[in-house]
C-alpha positions, 0 to 999 in steps of 0.5 A: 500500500502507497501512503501519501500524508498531509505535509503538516506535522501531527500535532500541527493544528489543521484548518479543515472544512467539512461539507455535507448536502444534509443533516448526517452527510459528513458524519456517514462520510468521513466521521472517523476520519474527521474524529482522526484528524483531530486526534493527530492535529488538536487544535484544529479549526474546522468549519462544519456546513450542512446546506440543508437541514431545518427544525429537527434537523437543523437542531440534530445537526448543530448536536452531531457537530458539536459530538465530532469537533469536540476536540477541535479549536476554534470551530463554526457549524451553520446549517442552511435552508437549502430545499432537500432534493432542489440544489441544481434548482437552487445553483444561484443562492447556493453559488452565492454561498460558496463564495462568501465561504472562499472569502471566510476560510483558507482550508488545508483539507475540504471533505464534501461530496463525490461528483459522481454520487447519484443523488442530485444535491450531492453532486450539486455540492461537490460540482461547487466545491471543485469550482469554488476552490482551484488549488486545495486538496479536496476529498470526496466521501461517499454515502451508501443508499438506494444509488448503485453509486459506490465506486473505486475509492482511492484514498483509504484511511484506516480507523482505530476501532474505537473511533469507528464506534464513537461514529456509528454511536453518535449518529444512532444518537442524534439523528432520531429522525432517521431511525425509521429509514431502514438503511439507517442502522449501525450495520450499514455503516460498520460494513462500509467501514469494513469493506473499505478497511479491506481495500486499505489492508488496514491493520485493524480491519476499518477505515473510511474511504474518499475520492482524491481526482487530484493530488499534488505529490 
């Protein structure tokens, strides 16, 4: 297995920005990366945006962050009001989102969405991201659902045990609204992250898996 690492040292504090088309996106995504992160990088500033979620899941969401980034520094959740399932509808206002976020925020790393993903708000959302930021490392993660849209991953990172259940525990807490979903069970995302796990050889058996179309070695 090729490694490629982030060219800041551990302990080196991380400015990362996490992109999610809903309430639970980025933590199904890459919770355990992000978990990981800021294990290695304490102190890190995160920028947590969810681009549609309101009431119940708008309240879910700031309570799932707030979980996630409790070992990082300086961080900012804003969930949005975007119309779940009308983002290449609603391009403008989301345009005009994008681009007061790339005047806020210098990330090393964003995490959002695969342009290849099968649902429309994702795709949306990542197409807007790879626009907005031209010379940042971004990765894709993906969402398992009823889209046969899981591909090829190609960077893989390996989970501690621990931290793969601190994710899956947290979304089967905060996220009540999804419980009646029959995807959404903990065995759905164990498997993912042990699937990805086997593709990284990784030494405990999990990880999480993103799409980096470009990489700067």
């Amino acid at each position: 297995m090729l490694r490629l690492a982030l060219d800041r040292p551990v302990g080196t504090p991380l400015n990362l920005l996490c992109l999610g088309a809903h309430a639970d996106d980025i933590e199904i995504g890459a919770g355990g990366t992000i978990l990981t992160l800021l294990q290695r990088h304490p102190g890190s500033t995160v920028r947590w945006v969810v681009f549609s979620a309101n009431g119940a899941r708008a309240e879910e969401a700031q309570a799932s962050a707030r979980e996630f980034l409790a070992g990082a520094g300086p961080s900012r959740v804003d969930t949005l009001d975007a119309r779940d399932g009308f983002f290449p509808a609603e391009f403008l206002k989301l345009k005009e989102q994008f681009e007061a976020l790339k005047r806020e925020v210098e990330p090393d790393l964003i995490l959002t969405h695969t342009r290849h993903d099968g649902h429309q708000d994702h795709r949306a959302l990542a197409g807007l991201t790879w626009n907005t930021w031209r010379d940042h490392l971004i990765l894709g993660y993906e969402i398992p659902k009823y889209d046969p849209d899981t591909g090829n991953p190609n960077v893989l990172v390996p989970l501690a045990p621990e931290v793969a259940e601190q994710k899956v525990a947290a979304l089967m807490r905060h996220f009540a609204t999804q419980r009646s979903r029959r995807w959404f069970v903990p065995e759905t995302c164990h498997a993912l992250m042990r699937l990805c796990g086997l593709q990284a050889a990784a030494p405990m058996g999990l990880a999480e898996a993103f799409f980096g179309p470009k990489l700067w070695l």
